[in-house]
C-alpha positions as CSV (number, residue, x, y, z in Angstrom):
1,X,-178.0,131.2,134.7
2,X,-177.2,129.5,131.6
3,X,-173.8,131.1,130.1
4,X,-173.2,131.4,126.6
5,X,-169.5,133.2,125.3
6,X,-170.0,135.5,122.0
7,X,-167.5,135.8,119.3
8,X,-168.2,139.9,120.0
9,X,-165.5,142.1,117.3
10,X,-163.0,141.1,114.8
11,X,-159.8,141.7,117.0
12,X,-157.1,143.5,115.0
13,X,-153.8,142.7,116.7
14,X,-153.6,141.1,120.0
15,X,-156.9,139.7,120.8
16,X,-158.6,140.9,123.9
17,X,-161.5,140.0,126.8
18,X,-163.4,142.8,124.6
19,X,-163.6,140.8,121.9
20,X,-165.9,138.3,123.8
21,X,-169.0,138.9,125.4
22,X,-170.8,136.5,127.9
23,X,-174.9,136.2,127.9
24,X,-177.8,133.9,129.3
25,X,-179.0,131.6,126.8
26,X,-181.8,129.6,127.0
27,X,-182.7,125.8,127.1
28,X,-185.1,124.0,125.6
29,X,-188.6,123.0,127.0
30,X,-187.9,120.0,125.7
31,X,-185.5,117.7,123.4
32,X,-186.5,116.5,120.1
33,X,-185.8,112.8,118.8
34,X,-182.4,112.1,118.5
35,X,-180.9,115.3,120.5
36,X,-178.7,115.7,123.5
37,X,-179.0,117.6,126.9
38,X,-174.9,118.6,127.6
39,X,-173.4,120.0,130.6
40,X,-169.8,121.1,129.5
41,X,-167.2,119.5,131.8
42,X,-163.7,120.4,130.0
43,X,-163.6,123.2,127.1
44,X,-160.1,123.3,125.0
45,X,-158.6,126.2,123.6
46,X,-155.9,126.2,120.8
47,X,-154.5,128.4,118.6
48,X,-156.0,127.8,115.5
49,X,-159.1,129.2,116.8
50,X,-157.1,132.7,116.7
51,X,-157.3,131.9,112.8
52,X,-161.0,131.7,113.2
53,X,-161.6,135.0,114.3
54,X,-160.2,136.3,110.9
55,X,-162.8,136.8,108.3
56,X,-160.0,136.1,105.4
57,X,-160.4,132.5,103.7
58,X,-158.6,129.4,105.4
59,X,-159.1,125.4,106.2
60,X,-161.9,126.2,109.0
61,X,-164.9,128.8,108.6
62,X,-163.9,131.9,110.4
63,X,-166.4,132.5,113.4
64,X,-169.3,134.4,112.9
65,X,-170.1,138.0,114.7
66,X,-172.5,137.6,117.9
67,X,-172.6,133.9,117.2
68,X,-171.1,131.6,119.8
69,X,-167.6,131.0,120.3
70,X,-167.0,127.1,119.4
71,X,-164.3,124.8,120.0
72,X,-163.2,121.1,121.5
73,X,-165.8,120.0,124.3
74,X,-166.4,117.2,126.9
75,X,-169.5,117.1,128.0
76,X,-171.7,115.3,130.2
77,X,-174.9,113.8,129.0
78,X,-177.8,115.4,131.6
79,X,-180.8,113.8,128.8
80,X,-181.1,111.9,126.2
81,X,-183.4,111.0,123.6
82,X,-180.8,109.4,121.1
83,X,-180.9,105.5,121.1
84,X,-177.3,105.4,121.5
85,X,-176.4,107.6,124.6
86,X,-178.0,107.8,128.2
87,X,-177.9,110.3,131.2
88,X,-174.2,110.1,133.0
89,X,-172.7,109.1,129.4
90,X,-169.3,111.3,128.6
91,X,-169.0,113.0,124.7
92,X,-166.8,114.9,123.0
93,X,-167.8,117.7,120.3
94,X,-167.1,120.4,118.6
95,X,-169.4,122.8,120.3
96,X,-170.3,126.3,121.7
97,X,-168.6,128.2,124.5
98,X,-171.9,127.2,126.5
99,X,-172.3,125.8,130.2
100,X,-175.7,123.8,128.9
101,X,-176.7,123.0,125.0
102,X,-179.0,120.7,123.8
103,X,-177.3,119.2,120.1
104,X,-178.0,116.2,117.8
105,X,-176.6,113.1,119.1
106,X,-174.8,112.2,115.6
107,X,-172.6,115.1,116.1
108,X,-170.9,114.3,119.4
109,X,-168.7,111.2,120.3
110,X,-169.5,108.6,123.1
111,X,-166.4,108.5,125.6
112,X,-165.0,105.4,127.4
113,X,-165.1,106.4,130.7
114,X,-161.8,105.2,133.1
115,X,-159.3,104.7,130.1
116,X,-158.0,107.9,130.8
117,X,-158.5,111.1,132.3
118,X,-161.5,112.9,130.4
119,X,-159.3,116.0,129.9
120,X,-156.8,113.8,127.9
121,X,-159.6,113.9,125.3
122,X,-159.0,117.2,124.0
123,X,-155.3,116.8,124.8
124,X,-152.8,113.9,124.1
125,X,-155.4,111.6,123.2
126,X,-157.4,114.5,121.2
127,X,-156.6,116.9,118.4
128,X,-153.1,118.1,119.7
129,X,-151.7,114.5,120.5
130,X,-153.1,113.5,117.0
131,X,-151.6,116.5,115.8
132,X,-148.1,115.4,117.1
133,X,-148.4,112.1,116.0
134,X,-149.3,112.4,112.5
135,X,-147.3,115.2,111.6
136,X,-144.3,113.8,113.2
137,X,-144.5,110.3,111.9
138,X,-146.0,110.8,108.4
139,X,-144.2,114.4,107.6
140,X,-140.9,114.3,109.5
141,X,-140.1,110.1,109.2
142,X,-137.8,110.4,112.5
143,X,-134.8,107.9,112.5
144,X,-132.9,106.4,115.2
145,X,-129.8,108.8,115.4
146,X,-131.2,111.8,113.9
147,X,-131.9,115.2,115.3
148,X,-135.3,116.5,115.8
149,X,-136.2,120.0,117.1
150,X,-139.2,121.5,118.0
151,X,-140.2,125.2,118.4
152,X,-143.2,126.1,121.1
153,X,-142.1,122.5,122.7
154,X,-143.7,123.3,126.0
155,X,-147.2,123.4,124.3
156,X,-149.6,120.8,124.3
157,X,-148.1,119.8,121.0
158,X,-144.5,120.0,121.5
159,X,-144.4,118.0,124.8
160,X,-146.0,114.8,122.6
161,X,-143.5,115.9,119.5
162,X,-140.2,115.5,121.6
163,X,-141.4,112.2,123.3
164,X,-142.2,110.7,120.6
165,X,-138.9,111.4,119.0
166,X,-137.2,110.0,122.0
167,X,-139.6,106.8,121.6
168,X,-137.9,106.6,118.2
169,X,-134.2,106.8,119.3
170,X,-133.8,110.4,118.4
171,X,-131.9,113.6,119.5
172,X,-134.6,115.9,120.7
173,X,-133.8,120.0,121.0
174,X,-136.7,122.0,122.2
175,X,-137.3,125.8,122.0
176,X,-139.1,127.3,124.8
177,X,-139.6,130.7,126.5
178,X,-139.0,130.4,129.8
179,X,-136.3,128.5,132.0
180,X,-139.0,127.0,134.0
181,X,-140.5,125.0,131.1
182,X,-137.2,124.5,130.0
183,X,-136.4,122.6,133.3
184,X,-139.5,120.6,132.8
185,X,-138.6,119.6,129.4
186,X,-135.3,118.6,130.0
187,X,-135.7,117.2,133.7
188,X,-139.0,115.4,133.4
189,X,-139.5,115.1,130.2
190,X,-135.6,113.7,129.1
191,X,-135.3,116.4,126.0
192,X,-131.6,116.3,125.2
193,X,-130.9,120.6,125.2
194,X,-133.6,123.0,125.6
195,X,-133.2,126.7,124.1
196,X,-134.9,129.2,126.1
197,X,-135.9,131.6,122.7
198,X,-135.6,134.8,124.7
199,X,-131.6,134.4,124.5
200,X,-129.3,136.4,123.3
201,X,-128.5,134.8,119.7
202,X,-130.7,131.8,118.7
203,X,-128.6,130.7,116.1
204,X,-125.7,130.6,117.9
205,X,-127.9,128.4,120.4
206,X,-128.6,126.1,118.0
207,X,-125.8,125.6,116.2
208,X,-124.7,124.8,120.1
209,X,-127.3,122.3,121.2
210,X,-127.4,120.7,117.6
211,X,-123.1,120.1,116.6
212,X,-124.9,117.6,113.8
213,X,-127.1,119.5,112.2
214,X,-130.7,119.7,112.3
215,X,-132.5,116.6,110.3
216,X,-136.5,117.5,111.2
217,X,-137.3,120.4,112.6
218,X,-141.0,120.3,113.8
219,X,-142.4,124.2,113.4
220,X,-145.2,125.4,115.9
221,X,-144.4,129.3,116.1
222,X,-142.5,130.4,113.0
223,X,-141.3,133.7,112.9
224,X,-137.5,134.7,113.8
225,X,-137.4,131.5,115.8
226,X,-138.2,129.3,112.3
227,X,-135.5,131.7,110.4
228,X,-132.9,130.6,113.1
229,X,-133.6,126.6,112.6
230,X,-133.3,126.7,109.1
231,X,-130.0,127.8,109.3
232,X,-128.8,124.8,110.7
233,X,-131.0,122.2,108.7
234,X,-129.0,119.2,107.0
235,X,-129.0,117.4,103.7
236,X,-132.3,115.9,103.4
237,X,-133.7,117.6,106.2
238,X,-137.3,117.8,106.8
239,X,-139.4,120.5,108.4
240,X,-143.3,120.0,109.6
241,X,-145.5,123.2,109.7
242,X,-147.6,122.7,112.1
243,X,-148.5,126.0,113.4
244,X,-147.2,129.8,113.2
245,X,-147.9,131.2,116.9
246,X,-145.4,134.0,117.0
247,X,-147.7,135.2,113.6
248,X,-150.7,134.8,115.0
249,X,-151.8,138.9,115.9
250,X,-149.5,140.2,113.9
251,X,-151.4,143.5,111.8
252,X,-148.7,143.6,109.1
253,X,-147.4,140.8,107.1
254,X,-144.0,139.9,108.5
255,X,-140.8,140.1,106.0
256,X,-137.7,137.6,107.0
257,X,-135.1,135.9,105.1
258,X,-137.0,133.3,102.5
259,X,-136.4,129.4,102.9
260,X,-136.1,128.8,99.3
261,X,-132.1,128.9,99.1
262,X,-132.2,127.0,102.3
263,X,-134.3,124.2,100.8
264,X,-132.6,123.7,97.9
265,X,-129.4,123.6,99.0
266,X,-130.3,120.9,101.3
267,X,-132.9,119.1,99.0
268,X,-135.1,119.5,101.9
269,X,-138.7,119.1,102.2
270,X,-140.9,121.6,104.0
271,X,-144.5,120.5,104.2
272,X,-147.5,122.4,106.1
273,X,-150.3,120.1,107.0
274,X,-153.8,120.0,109.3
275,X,-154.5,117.5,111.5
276,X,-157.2,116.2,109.5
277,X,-155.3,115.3,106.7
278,X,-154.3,112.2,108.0
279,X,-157.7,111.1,109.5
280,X,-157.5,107.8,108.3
281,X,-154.7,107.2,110.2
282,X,-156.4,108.3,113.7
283,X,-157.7,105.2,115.3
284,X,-153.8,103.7,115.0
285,X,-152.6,107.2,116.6
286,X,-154.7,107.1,119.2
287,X,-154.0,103.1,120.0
288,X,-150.4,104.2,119.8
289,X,-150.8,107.2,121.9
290,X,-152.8,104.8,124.6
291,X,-150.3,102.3,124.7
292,X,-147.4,104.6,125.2
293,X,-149.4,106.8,128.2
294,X,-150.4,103.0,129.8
295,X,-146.5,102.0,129.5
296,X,-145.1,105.2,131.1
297,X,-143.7,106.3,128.0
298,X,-145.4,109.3,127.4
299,X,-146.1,111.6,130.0
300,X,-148.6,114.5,129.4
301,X,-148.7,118.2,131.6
302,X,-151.8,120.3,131.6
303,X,-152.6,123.9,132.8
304,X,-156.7,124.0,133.7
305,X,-158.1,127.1,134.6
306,X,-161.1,126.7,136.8
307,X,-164.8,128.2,136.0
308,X,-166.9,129.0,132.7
309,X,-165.8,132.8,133.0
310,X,-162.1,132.0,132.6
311,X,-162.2,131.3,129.4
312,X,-161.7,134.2,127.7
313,X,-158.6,134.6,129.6
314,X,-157.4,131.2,129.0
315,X,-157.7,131.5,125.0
316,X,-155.8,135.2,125.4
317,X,-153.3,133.3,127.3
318,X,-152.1,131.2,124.8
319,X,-150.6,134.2,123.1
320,X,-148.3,135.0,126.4
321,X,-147.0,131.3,127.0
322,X,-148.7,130.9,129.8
323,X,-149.0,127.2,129.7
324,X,-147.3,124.1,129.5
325,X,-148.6,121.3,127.8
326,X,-152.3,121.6,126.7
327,X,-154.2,124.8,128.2
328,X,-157.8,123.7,129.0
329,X,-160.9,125.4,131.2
330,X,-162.7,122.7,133.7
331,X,-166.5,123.9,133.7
């Protein structure tokens, strides 16, 4: 049986395993020139594929009703007929929740097999490490001294975020939601204070854990938490939107206090950005991002999930805080 996972009902609110339905979908007979035979080894999911299952406007086009689910894949070449890939070659692709697809060979990515493991690919050394890197270093401009915090810092963004910033001499404050990722960030992963969000006054917290001020503040859930940092933000202060989490499955539009006054009182900059806005910059990132994972600087946590039928689970369970680091399904 050849499993397929369907993008099955617009979810309203929390998304849910009946929003997904898995089938048996054929292969080929045979490839044409220039396509691919893939075995998926490593599927991601992330949150902005939560976006995707909204049929409202945004930077990606939603997903489509009884079409396949799609997202970050490394696969495993089974046949080729492209001049540039063989059997046993490793790719990465955006492509469908499916165990075995046959796809144009221009559309994947060849691998280098034993840099690193092939997971890292859809992890640190894929769109969420890129993610970290860029929006940190282009948006946020970290200096030695200052104090960076990061919301959702147990995520497969964060982790990078608050390394990095250590890399670069910096105070580093993550918010987490649990006092076992807490540990980890501030045991393992040398993060000056970690907040555990579920306490009892955030502000207060922060104020705490940051007696300077807050000079970037790298946003990955928004909401209440967001309202709290800003609060605390000093002169010049910058904040990254990366991502809005906490906003996600929300069924009304949410009403908090407005960051204008804050902004302007601090001539701060608050910037929103996709990953691939700084695509030119991605071959440095990723050399970067090697150097620093072959040096020991950067270490990098995943959760994996086992089997093809997990992932509809494993996308739902981004929503809980499930996972630390980068939340991926092995095939």
């Amino acid at each position: 049986m050849n499993k397929q996972i369907l993008f099955k009902s617009r979810p309203i609110g929390m998304v849910g395993r009946e929003h997904f339905e898995t089938i048996e979908a054929s292969l080929p007979n045979s490839l044409n020139e220039g396509e691919l035979l893939l075995k998926a080894l490593f599927v991601s999911v992330d949150p902005y594929m939560r976006g995707r299952m909204s049929a409202s406007k945004s930077y990606v086009q939603p997903y489509e009703v009884g079409k396949p689910i799609s997202g970050g894949v490394v696969a495993k070449v089974l046949e080729s007929k492209h001049a540039d890939f063989k059997s046993g070659d490793v790719v990465l692709g955006n492509l469908t929740w499916t165990e075995q697809q046959a796809v144009d060979g221009s559309t994947v990515t060849k691998l280098q097999q034993g840099l690193a493991p092939l997971s890292y690919y859809l992890g640190i050394l894929g769109m969420p490490g890129l993610t970290a890197y860029c929006g940190l270093t282009y948006i946020g401009e970290p200096k030695s001294g200052e104090t960076v915090v990061i919301s959702g810092a147990a995520g497969a963004v964060g982790v990078v975020v608050g390394q990095i910033a250590k890399i670069k001499g910096c105070r580093v404050v993550g918010i987490a939601g649990t006092d076992s990722k807490a540990a980890y960030l501030k045991d393992e992963l040398h993060f000056d204070e970690v907040i555990n969000y579920h306490t009892e006054d955030i502000s207060a917290e922060i104020a705490k854990a940051c007696p300077d001020g807050v000079d970037v503040y790298y946003d990955n859930v928004g909401g209440e938490i967001s309202d709290a940092v800003l609060q605390h933000i000093n002169k010049f202060a910058r904040i990254i939107v990366c991502g809005q989490i906490s906003m996600y499955n929300s069924t009304e539009a949410p009403i908090g206090p407005r960051p204008q006054v804050a902004l302007v009182k601090n001539s701060a900059l608050m910037k929103g950005f996709i990953v691939s806005d700084f695509s030119e910059h991605f071959p440095e990132a990723v050399k970067q991002l090697t150097e620093w994972i072959g040096g020991g600087k950067l270490q990098y946590q995943e959760t994996i999930m086992k089997g093809f039928d997990a992932l509809p689970d494993a996308f739902i369970g981004l929503f809980s805080g499930e996972n630390t680091g980068k939340l991926l399904v092995e095939i």
